[in-house]
VOGU-3710 file (C-alpha; in Angstrom, 3 decimals, decimal comma):
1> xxxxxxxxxx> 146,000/-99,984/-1,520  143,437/-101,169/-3,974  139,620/-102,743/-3,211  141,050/-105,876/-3,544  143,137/-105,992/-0,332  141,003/-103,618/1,393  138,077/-106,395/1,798  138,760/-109,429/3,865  139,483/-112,820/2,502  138,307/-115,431/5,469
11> xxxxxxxxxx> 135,147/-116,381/5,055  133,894/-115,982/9,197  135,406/-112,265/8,460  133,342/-111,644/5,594  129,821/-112,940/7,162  130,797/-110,557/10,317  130,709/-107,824/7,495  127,989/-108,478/5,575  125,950/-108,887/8,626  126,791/-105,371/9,734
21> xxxxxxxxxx> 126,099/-103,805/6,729  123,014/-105,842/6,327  121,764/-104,513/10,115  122,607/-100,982/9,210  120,863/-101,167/5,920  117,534/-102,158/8,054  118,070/-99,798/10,601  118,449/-97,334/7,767  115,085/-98,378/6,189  113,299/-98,343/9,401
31> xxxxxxxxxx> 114,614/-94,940/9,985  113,011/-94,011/6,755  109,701/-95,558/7,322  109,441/-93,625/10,561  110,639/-90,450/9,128  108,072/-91,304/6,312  105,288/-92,102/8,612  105,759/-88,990/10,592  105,799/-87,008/7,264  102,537/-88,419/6,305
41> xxxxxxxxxx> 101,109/-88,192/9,654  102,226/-84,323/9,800  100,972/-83,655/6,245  98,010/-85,020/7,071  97,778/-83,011/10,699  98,187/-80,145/8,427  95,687/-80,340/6,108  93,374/-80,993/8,525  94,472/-77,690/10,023  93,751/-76,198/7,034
51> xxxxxxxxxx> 90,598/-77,423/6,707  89,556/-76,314/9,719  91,109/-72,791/9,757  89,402/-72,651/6,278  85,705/-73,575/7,640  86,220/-71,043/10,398  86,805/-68,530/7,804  83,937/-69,252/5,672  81,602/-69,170/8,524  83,520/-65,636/9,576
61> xxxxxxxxxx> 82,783/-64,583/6,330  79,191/-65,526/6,025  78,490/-64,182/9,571  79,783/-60,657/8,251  79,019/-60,536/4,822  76,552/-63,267/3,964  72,857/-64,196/4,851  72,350/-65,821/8,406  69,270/-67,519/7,067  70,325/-70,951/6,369
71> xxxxxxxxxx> 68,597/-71,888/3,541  69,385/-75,139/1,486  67,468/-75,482/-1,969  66,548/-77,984/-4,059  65,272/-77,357/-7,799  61,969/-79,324/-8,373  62,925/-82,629/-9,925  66,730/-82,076/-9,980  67,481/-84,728/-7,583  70,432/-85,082/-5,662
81> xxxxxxxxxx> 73,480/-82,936/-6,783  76,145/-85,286/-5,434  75,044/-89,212/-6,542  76,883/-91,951/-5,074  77,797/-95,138/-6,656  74,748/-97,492/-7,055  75,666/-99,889/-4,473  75,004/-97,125/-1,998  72,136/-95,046/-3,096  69,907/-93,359/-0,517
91> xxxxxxxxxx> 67,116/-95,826/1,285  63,846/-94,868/-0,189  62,085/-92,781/2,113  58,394/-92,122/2,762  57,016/-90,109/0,447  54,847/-86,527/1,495  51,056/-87,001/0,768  49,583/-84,565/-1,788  48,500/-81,421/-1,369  44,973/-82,195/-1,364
101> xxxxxxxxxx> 45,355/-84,715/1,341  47,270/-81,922/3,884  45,613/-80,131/6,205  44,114/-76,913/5,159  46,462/-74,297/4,407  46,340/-70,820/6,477  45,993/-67,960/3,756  48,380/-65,075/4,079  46,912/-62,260/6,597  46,433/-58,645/4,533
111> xxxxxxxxxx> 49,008/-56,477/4,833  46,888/-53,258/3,923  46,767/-50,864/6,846  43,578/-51,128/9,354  42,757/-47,339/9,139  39,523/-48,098/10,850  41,490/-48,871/14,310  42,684/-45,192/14,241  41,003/-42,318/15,488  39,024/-40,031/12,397
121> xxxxxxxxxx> 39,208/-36,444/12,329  35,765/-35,060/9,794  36,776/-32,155/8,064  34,376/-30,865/5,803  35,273/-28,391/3,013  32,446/-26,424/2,107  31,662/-24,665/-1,468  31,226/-20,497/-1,267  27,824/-19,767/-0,486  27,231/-17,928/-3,780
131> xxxxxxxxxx> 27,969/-20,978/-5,680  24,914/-22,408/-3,645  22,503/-20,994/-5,703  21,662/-21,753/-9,037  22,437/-19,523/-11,839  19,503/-20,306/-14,178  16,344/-19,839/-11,600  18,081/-18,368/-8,865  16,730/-21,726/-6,333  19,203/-23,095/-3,697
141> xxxxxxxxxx> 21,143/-26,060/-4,706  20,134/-29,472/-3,431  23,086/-31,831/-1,498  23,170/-34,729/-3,983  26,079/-36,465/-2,211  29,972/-36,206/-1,271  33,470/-37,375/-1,980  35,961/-38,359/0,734  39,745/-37,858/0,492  41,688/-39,570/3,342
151> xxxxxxxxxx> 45,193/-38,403/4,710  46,804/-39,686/7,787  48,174/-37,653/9,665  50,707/-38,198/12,938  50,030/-36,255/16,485  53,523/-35,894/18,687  52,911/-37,247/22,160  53,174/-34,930/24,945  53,251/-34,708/28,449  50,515/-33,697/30,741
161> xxxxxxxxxx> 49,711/-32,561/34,072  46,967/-34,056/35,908  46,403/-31,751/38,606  44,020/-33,550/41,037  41,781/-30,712/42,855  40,793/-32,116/46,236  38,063/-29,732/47,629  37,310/-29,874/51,259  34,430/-29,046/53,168  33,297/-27,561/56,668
171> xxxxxxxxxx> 30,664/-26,562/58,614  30,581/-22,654/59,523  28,433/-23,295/62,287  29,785/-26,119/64,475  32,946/-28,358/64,744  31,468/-31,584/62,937  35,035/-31,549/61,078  36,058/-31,463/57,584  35,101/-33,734/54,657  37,464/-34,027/51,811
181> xxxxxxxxxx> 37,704/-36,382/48,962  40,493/-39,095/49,177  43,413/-38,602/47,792  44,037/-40,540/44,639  46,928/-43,798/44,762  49,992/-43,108/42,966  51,898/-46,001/41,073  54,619/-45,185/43,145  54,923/-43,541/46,675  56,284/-39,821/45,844
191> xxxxxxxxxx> 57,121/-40,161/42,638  55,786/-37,762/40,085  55,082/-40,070/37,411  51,607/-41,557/36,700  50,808/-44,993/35,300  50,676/-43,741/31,770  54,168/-42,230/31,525  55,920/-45,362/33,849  54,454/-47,673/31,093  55,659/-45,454/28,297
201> xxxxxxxxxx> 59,352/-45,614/29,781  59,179/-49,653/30,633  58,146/-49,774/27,073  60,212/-47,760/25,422  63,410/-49,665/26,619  62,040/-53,096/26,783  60,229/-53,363/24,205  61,606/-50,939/21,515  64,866/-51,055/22,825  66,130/-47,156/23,315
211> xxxxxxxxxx> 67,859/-45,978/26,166  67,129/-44,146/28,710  69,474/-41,140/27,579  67,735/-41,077/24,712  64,580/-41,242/26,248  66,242/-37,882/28,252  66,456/-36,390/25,011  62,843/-37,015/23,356  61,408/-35,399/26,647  63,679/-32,771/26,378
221> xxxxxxxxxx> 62,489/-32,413/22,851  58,452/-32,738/24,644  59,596/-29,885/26,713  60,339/-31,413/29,939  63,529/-32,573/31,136  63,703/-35,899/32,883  67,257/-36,710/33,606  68,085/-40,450/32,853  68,743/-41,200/36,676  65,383/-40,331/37,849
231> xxxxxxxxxx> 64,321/-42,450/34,721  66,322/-45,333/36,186  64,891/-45,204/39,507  61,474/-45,544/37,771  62,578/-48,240/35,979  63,913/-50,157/39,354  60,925/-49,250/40,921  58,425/-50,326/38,504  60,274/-54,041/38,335  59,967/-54,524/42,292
241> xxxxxxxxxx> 56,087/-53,448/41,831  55,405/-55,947/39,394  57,252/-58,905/40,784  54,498/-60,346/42,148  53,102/-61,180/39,067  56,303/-62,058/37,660  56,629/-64,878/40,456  53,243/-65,663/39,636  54,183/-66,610/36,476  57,097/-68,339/36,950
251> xxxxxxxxxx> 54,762/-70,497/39,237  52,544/-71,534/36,017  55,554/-72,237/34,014  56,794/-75,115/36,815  53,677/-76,724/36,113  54,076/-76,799/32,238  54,145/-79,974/30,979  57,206/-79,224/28,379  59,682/-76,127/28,907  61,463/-74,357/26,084
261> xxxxxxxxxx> 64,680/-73,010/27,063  67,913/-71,171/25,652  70,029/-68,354/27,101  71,670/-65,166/25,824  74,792/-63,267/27,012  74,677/-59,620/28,186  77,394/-57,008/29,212  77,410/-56,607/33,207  79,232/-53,414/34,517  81,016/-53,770/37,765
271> xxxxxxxxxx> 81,479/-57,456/39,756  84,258/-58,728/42,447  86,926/-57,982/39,666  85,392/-54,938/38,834  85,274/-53,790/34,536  82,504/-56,055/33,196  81,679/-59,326/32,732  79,406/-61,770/31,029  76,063/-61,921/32,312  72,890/-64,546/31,007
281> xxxxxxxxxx> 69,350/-64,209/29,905  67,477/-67,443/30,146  63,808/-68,240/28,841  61,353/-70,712/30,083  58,653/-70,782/27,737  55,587/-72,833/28,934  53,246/-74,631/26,704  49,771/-73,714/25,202  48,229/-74,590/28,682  50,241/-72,432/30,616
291> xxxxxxxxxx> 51,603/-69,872/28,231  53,835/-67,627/29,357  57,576/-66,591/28,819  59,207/-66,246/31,987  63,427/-64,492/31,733  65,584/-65,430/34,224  69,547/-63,445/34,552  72,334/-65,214/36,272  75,879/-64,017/36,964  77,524/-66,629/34,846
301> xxxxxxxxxx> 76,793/-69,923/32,262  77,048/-72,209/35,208  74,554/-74,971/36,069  73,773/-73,439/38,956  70,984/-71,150/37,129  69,000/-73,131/35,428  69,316/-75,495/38,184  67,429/-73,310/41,091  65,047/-72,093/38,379  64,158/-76,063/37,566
311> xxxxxxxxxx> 64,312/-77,013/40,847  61,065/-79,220/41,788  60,528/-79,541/37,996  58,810/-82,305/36,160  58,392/-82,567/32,849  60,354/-82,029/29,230  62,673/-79,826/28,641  63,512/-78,741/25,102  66,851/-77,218/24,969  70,539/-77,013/23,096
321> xxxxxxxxxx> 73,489/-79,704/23,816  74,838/-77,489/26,611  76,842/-79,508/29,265  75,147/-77,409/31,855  72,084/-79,355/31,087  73,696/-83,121/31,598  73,367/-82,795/35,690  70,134/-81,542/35,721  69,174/-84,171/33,643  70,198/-86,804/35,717
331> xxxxxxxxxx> 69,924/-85,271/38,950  66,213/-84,876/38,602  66,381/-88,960/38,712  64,127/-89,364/35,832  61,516/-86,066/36,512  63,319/-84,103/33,821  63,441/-85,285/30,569  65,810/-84,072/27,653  64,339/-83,189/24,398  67,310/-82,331/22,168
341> xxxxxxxxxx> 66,918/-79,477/19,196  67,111/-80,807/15,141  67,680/-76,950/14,377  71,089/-77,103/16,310  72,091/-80,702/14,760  71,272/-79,398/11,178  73,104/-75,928/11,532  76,435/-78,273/12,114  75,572/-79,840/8,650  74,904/-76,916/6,900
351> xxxxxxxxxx> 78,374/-75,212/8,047  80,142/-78,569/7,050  79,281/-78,229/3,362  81,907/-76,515/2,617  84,442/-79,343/3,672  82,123/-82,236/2,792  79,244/-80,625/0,326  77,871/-84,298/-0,843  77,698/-86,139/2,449  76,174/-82,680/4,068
361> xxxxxxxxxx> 74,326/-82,147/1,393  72,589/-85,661/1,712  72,250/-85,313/5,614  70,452/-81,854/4,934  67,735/-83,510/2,590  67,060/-86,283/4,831  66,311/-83,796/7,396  64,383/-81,746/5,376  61,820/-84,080/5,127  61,461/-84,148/8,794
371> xxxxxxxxxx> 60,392/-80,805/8,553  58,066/-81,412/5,928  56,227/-83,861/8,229  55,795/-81,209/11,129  54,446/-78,682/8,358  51,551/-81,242/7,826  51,498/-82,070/11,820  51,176/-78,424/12,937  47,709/-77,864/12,390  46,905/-81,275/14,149
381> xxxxxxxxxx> 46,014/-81,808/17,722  48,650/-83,792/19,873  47,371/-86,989/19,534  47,075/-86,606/15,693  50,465/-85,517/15,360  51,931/-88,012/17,482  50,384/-90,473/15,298  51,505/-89,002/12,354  55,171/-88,624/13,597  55,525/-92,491/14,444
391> xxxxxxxxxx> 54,250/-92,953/10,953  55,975/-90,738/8,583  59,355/-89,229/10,733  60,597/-92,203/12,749  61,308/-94,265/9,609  62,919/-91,359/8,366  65,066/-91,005/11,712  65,806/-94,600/10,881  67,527/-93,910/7,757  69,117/-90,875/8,876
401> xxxxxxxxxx> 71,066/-93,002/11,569  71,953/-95,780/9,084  74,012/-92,344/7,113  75,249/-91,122/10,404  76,778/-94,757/11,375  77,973/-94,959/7,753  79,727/-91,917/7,628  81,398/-91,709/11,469  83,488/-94,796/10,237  85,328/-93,117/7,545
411> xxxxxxxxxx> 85,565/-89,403/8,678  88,501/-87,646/10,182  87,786/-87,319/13,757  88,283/-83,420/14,009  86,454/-82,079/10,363  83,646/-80,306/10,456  81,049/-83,255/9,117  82,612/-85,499/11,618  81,964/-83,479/14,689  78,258/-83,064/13,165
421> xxxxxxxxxx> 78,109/-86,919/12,938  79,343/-86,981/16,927  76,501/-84,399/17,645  74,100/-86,423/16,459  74,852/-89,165/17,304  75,549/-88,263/21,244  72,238/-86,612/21,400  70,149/-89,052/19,354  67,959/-90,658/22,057  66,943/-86,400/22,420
431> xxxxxxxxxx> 66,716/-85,580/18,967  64,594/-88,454/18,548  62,119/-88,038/21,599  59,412/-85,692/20,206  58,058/-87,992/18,169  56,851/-89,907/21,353  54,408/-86,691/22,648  52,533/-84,868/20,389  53,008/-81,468/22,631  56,630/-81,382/22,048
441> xxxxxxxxxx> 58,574/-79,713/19,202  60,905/-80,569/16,372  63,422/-77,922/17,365  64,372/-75,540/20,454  63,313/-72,256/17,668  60,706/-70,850/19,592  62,841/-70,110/22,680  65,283/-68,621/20,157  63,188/-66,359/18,931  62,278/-64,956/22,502
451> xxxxxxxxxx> 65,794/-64,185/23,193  65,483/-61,765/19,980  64,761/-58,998/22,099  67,398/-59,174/24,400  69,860/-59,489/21,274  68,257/-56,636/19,743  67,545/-54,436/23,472  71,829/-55,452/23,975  72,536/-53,253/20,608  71,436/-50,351/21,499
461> xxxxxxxxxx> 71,475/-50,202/25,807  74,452/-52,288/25,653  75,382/-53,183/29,033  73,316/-53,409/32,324  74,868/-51,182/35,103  75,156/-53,857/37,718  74,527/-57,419/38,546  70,990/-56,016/40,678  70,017/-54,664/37,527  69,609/-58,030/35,640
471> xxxxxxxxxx> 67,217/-59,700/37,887  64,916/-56,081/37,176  65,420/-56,507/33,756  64,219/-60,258/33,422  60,975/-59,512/35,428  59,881/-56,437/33,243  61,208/-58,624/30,144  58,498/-60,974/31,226  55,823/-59,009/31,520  56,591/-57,123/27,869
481> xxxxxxxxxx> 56,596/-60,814/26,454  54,028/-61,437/27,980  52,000/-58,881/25,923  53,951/-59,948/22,973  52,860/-63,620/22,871  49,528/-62,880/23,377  49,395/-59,851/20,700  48,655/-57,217/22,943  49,388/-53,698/22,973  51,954/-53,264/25,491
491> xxxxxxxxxx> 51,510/-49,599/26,781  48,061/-50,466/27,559  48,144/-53,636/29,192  51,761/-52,419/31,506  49,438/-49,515/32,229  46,747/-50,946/33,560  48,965/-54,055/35,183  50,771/-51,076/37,128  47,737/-49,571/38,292  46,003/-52,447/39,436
501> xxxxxxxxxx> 49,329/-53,507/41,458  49,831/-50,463/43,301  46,251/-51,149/45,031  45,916/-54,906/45,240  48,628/-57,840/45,105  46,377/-60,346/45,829  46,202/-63,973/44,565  43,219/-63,158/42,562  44,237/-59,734/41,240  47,247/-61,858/39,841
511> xxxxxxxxxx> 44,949/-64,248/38,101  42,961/-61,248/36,431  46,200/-59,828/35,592  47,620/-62,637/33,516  48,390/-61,374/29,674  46,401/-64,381/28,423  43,232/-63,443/30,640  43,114/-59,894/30,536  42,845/-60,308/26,926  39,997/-61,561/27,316
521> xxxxxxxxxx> 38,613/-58,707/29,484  39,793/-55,813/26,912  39,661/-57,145/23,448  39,691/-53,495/21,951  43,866/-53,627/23,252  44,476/-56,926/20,829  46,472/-56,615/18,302  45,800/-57,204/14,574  41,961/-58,489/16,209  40,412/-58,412/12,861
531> xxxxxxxxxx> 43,957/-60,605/11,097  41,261/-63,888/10,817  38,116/-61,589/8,642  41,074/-60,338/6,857  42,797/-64,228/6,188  39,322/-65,021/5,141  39,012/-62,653/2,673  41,983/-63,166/1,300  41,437/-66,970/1,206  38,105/-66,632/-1,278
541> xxxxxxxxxx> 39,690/-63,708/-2,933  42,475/-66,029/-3,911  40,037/-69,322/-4,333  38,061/-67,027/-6,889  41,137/-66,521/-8,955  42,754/-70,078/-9,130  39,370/-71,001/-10,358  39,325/-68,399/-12,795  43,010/-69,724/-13,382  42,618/-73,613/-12,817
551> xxxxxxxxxx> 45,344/-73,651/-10,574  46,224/-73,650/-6,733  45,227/-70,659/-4,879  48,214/-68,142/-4,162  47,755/-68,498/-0,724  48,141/-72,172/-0,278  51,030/-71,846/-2,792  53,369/-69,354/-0,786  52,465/-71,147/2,361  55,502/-72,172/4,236
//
């Protein structure tokens, strides 16, 4: 049969057909448009993926191989790598005063060694006595003057045994009894150990982070054993002696008027599942009026810790975009107030230049110039540098937020610039706040930096034997910082600290023991005490030269 008399001839027959075919041909091209949509949509899923596993790689990469400083440079005059079109050019912002108009610049401190803090040794090397006497007359020589020649030299510690003699005395002619000296207090009931060497151990491990077997093996190497359990139960000894002063503290910090906060993991042996687990490290910095560093350690990341610690709090608290946070926030009905980080929302930027390099790019120099307005505002006082804030950094928050808004319309919902964008943008009303008190901060940095020796301390002791170990470890963590913040020298304030405790625990004895005021009672244990003669003389040292130059002082020109 040919085509002819295989198609059908009445017309009601033929419109049947061509209506059929017509429907199929539709449901064929619908059929493709899915398939095609799905492709797209899939391709597109992809190459998201990609981009993301490709991010997480770079920042794998930089974290192992490449600097964690997270620098972002601009040559002088460049401008802006990555111009947009004209139509949307970057809002003019503000721009920095002059030099001459900042606040004076701190000159660099010396970094030549102090040898007149350390102890000096006069050795004098004498001539023979022949050579004495003169050769022509035969007269004794006269001592016209001398020459010094310095070497510095290093003295081991060792240990020592105090033995305390305690003579007693009695009459030989009648029973009027026996007089004898009293014995003196120990640090510790029956232990051994005097105040000197308990301070050396606490410091040791908290503060220059070695363990206690290897402090077994540098007494070995002094010449007397100590086995690294009886150092242990010094250690747990020493923390339930000073706890008074610990809670104390903590006590000042509740009635700082802004908190700095951030926490830290830490290996915990043992548990209820037994193995190890993931304990915390949490710092409450207070602020100039009440400064101290107080470490709290909690079983977990839950809410629950920071939660008892705040309890009863009023005041700011400065602090990363963890959820934890959210219910203390608004549990505290309005007491607590949240003062987000900028160092957090700009590290999201700076990983997302990889993906995006112009729009991050951009976001990075608009936020750079927020921190050029706190380098002018941290000399000032707090009203000053509130004032300065609402003039200079809240029009440049203002422009920031007109990119942020710009950019979260057109972004992919799961890149890496986008979820920077949500960051921001869900903790703006935070990130914006310290420009309303002058006592707050730009960023959450300096609690950061306290957790630096627990990061360091976790390196090298790696684990904490139990969960009642952690609790010890934040209290003598808070007494080393406590010495650190205030530039003291640790072995002799802990000393003196554990001393003074083993006598008297009393409210006042607390006060006097309180890093900031017993500085003031031993000046001779401050650190660096002469670092302001020695910025001064570096500051005219380097004024003499730029006017011998014409130029700016080298001091004022590596300030940062």
């Amino acid at each position: 049969m040919n085509a002819s008399e295989s198609w059908p001839t009445d017309p009601r027959r033929c419109h049947d057909l061509l209506n059929r075919l017509t429907q199929q041909v539709e449901d064929l091209r619908a059929a493709l448009d899915q398939t095609t949509k799905l492709h797209d949509q899939t391709v597109q899923e992809h190459r998201q993926l990609v981009d993301e596993l490709r991010q997480q790689l770079e920042l794998y990469r930089r974290y192992v191989f490449g600097p964690r400083r997270e620098r972002y440079i601009e040559a002088p005059g460049q401008g802006h790598l990555f111009e947009r079109d004209e139509t949307e050019s970057l809002p003019s912002l503000p721009e920095p005063p002059s030099r001459d108009a900042a606040a004076p610049s701190r000159p660099r401190p010396s970094r030549k060694p102090d040898y007149d803090r350390v102890p000096q040794v006069r050795i004098e090397h004498d001539v023979p006595e022949a050579d004495k006497v003169c050769t022509n007359c035969g007269e004794a020589k006269a001592r016209i003057g001398e020459d010094e020649s310095r070497v510095l030299e290093f003295i081991p510690a060792r240990f020592e045994l105090h033995v305390h003699v305690l003579p007693k005395y009695a009459c030989s002619h009648c029973r009027d009894g026996v007089a004898a000296p009293e014995v003196p207090p120990r640090p510790l009931s029956g232990c051994i150990a005097g105040a000197g060497l308990l301070a050396q151990v606490v410091v040791s491990k908290f503060s220059d982070h070695l363990p206690l077997y290897r402090l077994e093996d540098i007494s070995t190497r002094h010449g007397l054993y100590l086995p690294r359990s009886t150092l242990c139960d010094w250690v747990r000894n020493i923390a339930d002696l000073l706890k008074p002063l610990y809670e104390f503290q903590k006590e000042l910090v509740h009635k700082s008027p802004v908190i700095w906060t951030d926490d830290t993991p830490v290996t915990v042996l043992g548990g209820e599942k037994g193995g190890s687990h993931k304990g915390r490290f949490w710092v409450y910095i207070g602020s100039t009026a009440f400064p101290y560093d107080v470490y709290d350690f909690t079983k977990n990341r839950r809410r629950d810790g920071p939660a008892q610690f705040l309890a009863n709090y009023q005041g700011y608290l400065q602090a990363d975009a963890f959820s934890g946070y959210d219910g203390i926030y608004t549990g505290s009905n309005g007491q607590i107030i949240e003062v987000a980080c900028w160092a957090h929302a700009r590290r999201k930027f700076f990983e997302a230049r990889s993906s995006s390099p112009a729009e991050a790019s951009l976001i990075l120099e608009i936020i750079r110039r927020l921190y050029e307005v706190e380098d002018r505002a941290r000399p000032l006082d707090d009203d000053a540098r509130r004032v300065l804030r609402q003039a200079e950094a809240v029009p440049i928050l203002e422009r920031l937020r007109q990119e942020l808004d710009r950019l979260s319309s057109k972004l992919l919902p799961k890149s890496g610039l986008a979820q920077a964008v949500t960051y921001a943008v869900n903790q703006w009303p935070a990130l914006c706040r310290y420009t309303q008190d002058g006592r707050l901060s730009i960023d959450n940095n300096a609690a950061e930096r306290r957790l630096r020796d627990q990061a360091i301390g976790r390196k090298n002791w790696l684990f904490l034997g139990n969960d009642e170990a952690g609790p010890r470890a934040a209290v003598l963590c808070t007494i080393i910082a406590g010495a650190k913040r205030h530039r003291l020298e640790p072995w002799a304030y802990l000393q003196d600290v554990i001393l003074q405790l083993s006598v008297d625990t009393s409210p006042v004895m607390l006060a006097r023991l309180l890093p900031d005021r017993w500085a003031l009672e031993h000046p001779e244990h401050i650190l660096n005490h002469r670092i302001e003669e020695s910025r001064e003389k570096a500051r005219r040292r380097d004024q003499r030269r730029a006017n011998r130059r014409g130029s700016r002082p080298a001091s004022e020109a590596n300030d940062v």
